[in-house]
C-alpha positions as CSV (number, residue, x, y, z in Angstrom):
1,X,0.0,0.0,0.0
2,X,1.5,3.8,-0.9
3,X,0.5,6.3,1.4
4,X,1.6,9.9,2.3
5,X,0.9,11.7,5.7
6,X,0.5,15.6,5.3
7,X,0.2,17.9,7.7
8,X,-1.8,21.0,7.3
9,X,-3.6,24.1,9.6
10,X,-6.3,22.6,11.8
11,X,-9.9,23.8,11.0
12,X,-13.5,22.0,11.3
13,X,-14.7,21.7,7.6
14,X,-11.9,22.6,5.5
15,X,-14.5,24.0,2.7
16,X,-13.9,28.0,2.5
17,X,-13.0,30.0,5.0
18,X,-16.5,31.0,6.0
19,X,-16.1,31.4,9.8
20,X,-13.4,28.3,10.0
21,X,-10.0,29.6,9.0
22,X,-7.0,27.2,9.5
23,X,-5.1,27.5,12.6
24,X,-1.4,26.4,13.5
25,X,0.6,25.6,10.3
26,X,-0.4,25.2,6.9
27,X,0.7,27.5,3.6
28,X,-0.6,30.9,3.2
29,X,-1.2,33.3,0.7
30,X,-1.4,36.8,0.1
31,X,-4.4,37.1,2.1
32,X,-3.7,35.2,5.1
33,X,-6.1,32.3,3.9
34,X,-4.7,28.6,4.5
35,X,-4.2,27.3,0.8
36,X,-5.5,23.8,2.7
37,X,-9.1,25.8,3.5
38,X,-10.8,24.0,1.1
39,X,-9.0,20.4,1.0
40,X,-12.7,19.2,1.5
41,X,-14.7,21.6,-1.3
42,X,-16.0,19.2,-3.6
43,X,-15.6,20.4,-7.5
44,X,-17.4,18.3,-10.1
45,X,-16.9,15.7,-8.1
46,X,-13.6,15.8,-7.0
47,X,-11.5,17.2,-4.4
48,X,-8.6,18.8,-4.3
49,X,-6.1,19.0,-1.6
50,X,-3.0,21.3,-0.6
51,X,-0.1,20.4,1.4
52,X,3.2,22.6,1.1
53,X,6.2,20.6,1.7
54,X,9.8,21.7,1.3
55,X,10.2,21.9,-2.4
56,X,8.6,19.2,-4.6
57,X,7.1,15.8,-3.0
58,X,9.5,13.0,-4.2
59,X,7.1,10.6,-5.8
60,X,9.6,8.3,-6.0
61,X,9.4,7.3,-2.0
62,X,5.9,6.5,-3.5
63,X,7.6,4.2,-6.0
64,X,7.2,6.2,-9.1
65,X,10.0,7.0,-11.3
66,X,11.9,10.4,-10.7
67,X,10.5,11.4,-14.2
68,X,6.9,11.0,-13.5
69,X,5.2,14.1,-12.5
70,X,2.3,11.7,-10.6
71,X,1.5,8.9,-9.0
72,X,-1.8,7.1,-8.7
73,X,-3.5,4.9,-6.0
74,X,-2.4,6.6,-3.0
75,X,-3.8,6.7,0.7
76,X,-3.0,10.4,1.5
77,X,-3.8,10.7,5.6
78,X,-4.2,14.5,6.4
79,X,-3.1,15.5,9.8
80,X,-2.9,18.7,11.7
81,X,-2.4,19.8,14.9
82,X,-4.7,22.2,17.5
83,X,-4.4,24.4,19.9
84,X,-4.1,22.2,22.3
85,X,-1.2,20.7,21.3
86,X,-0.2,17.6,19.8
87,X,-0.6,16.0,15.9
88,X,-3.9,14.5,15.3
89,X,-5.5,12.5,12.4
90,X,-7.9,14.7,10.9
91,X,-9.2,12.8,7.3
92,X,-7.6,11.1,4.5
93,X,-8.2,10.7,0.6
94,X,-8.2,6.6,-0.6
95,X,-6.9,6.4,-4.5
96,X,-5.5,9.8,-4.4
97,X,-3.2,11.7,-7.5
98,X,-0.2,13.2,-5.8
99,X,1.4,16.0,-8.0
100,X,5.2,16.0,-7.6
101,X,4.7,19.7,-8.2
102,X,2.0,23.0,-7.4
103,X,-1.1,22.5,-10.0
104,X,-3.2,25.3,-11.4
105,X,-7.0,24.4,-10.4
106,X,-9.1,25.4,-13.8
107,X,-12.2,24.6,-12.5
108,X,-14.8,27.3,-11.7
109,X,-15.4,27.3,-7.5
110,X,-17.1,30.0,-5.9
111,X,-15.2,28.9,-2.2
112,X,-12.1,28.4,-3.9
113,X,-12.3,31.8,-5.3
114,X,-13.5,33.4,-2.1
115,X,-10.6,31.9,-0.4
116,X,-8.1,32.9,-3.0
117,X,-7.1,29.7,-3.4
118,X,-6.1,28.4,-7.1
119,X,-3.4,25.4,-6.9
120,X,-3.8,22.0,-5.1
121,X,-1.1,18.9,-4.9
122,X,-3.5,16.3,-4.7
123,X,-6.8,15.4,-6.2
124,X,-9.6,12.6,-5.7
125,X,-13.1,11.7,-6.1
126,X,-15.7,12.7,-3.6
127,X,-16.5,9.1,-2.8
128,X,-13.5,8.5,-1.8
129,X,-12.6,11.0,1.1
130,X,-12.9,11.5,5.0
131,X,-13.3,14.3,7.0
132,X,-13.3,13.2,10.5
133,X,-15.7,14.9,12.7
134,X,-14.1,16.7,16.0
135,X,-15.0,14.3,18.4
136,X,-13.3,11.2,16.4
137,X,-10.0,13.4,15.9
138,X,-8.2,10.8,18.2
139,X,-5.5,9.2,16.8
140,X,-2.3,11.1,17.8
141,X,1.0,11.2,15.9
142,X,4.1,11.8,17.9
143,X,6.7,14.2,16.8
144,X,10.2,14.6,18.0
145,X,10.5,11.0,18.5
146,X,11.9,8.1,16.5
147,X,9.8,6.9,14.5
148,X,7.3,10.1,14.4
149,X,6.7,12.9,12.3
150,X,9.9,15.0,12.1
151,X,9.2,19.0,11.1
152,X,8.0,18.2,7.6
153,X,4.4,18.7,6.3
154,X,4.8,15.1,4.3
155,X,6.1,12.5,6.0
156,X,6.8,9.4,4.0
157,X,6.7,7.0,7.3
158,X,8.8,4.8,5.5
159,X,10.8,3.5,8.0
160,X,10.6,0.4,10.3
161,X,10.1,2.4,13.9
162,X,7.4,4.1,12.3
163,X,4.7,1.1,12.0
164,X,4.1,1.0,16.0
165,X,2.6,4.7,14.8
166,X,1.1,4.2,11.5
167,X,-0.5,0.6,12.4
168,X,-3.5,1.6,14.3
169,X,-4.1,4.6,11.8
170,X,-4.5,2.6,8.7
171,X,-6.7,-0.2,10.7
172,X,-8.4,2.8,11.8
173,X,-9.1,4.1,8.8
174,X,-9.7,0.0,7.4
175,X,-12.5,-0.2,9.7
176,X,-13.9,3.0,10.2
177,X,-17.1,3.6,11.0
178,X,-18.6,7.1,10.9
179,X,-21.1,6.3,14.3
180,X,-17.9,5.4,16.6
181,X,-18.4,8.1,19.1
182,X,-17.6,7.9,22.7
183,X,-20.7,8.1,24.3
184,X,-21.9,10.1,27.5
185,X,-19.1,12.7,27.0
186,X,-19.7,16.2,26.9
187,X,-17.9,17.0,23.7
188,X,-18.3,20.6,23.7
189,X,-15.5,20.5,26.3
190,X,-13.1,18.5,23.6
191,X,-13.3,20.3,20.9
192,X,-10.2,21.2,19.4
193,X,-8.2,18.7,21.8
194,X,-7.6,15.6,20.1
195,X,-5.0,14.6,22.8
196,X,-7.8,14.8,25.7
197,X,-10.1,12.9,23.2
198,X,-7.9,10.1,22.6
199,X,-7.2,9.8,26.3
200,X,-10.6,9.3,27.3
201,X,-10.8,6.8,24.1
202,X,-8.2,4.7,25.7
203,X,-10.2,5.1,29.3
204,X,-13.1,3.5,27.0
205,X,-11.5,0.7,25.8
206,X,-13.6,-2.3,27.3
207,X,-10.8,-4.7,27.0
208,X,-8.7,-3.9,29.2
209,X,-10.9,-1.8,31.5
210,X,-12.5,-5.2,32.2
211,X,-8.5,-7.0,32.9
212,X,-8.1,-4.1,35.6
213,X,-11.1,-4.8,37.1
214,X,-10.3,-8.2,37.5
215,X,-7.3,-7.9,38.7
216,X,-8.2,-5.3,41.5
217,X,-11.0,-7.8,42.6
218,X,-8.6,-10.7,43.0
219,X,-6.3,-8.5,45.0
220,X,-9.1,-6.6,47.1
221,X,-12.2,-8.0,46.3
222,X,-14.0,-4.8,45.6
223,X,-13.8,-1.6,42.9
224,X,-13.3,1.3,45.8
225,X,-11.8,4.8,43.8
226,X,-8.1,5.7,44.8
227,X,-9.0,9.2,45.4
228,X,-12.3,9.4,47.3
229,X,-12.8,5.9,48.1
230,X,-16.3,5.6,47.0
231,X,-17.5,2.3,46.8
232,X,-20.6,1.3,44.2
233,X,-21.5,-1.7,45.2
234,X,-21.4,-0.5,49.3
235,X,-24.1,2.5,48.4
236,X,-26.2,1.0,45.7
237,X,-26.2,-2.6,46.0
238,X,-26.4,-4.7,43.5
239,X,-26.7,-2.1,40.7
240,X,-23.4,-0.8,41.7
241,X,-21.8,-4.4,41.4
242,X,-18.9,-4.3,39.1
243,X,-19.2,-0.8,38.5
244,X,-16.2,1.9,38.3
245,X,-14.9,4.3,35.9
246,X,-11.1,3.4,34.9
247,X,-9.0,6.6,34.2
248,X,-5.2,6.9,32.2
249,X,-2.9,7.7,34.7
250,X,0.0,8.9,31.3
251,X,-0.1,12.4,30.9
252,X,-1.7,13.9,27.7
253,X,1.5,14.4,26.1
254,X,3.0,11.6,26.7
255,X,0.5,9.3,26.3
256,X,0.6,9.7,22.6
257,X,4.3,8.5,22.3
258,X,2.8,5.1,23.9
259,X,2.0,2.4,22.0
260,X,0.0,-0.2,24.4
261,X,-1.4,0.6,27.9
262,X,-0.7,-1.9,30.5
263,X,-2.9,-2.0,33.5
264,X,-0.4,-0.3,35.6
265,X,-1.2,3.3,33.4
266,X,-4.7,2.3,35.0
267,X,-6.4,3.5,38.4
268,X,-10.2,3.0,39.4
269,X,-12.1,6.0,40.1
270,X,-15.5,6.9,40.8
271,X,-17.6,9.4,38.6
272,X,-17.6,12.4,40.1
273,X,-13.2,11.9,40.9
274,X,-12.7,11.4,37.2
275,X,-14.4,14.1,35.9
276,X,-12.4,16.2,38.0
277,X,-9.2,14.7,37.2
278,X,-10.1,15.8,33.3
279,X,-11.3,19.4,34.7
280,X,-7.7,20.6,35.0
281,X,-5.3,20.9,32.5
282,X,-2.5,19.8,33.2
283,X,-4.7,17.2,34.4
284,X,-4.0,16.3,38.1
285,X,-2.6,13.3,40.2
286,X,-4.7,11.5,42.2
287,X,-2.7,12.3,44.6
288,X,-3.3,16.0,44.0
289,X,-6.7,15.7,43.6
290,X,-6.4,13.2,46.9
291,X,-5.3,15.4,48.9
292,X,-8.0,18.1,47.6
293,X,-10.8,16.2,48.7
294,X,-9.2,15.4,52.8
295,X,-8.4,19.0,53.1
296,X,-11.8,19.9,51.7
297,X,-10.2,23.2,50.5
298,X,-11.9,23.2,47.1
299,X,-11.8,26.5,46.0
């Protein structure tokens, strides 16, 4: 499989700049406008994307030739990174043209023209693109690390160390499904931080959420949190049997950088500790929030 990560501003819709101009990164022109605002704008039925890498995009990691000027049949992953910090996984174009070069756009657009935006470096049909919605933007992309994304827009990710990164992405994208939300989250509170989004998506992760609560019942024999010391099953009975929340004990930024979670990144919690823990940013210890709650000095 050929595929091409490129990094671009972050924005909701990228289609115009109508209230949703690209933030952090990205290529600008004369105006200030993101050339990627309208990587999602459908034209006659395709689309036509804008990455701007360091000179021309060398087709031939793609396996093309270093005469061609394109290449066909490529999984182009568009990432970008928020506010908040962090690279996230924002949408991606199956059986994509890459341009080794800028290309003129001739075709009439009324957002392209409003955005003073007339040359794209990749093009594909309409049925075959994704814009992730905000509150899937999960998957994280480390940088600075080996194996990551280095300070280019495209990144290849040709090299061994970099499957433990680009693994999950393209099952992700394999099996994606546009109704896998997390539910009962308050995504209001997320938008614009992939990094919180994909922490809470590994808190969800029934697997091994149900391997730490075994384990903790062998060892204690009941789910009590480790701040407050709430216990479900002691206040409600039998509908609290079984029941805890499980929260990420990695920091944010880290936690991206980490391949698999082992149940010792895991504490139990109750409801009302965990959301707190998620209140802060940077998000607190439970020892932090611990001591909080004894002291009772919460203001």
């Amino acid at each position: 499989m050929k595929y091409l990560f490129c990094n671009v501003g972050w924005m909701k819709r990228y289609d115009g700049i109508y209230n949703d101009k690209p933030e952090r990164g990205g290529a600008y022109n004369k105006n200030d406008t993101g050339h990627e605002a309208c990587n999602f704008t459908e034209v006659d039925n395709q689309i036509f994307g804008y990455v701007r890498p360091t000179g021309q995009i060398k087709l031939e990691k793609l396996g093309a030739s270093k005469s061609d000027e394109s290449i066909d049949d490529v999984l182009v992953i568009w990432t970008a990174g928020p506010d908040s910090g962090g690279t996230a996984v924002v949408g991606w174009y199956k059986h994509a043209t890459v341009f080794r070069h800028e290309q003129f756009l001739n075709l009439e657009s009324i957002k392209h023209k409003e955005s003073g935006i007339n040359i794209f470096r990749i093009k594909a049909h309409k049925d075959n693109v994704t814009l992730l919605p905000m509150e899937q933007r999960h998957l994280m992309i480390p940088r600075a690390v080996k194996g990551g994304i280095g300070q280019s827009n495209v990144w290849f990710a040709n090299t061994e160390d970099s499957n433990q990164y680009t693994r999950p992405i393209l099952e992700f994208i394999e099996g994606y499904d546009f109704s896998d939300i997390i539910p009962d989250i308050d995504f209001s509170a997320l938008e614009g931080n992939p990094r919180l989004l994909a922490h809470i998506k590994r808190e969800r992760n029934q697997k091994i959420v149900k391997l730490k609560k075994r384990q903790i019942l062998e060892r204690t024999g009941k789910l009590v949190c480790e701040v407050c010391s709430f216990d479900f099953k002691k206040v409600y009975g039998v509908l609290g049997e079984d029941f805890c929340e499980i929260h990420h004990l990695i920091k944010l930024a880290d936690a991206e950088k980490q391949v698999e979670t082992t149940l010792s990144d895991l504490a139990v919690v109750c409801s009302n500790c965990h959301r707190m823990l998620h209140r802060d940013s940077p998000m607190k210890t439970l020892s932090q929030l611990k001591s909080l709650v004894l002291s009772g000095n919460y203001y």
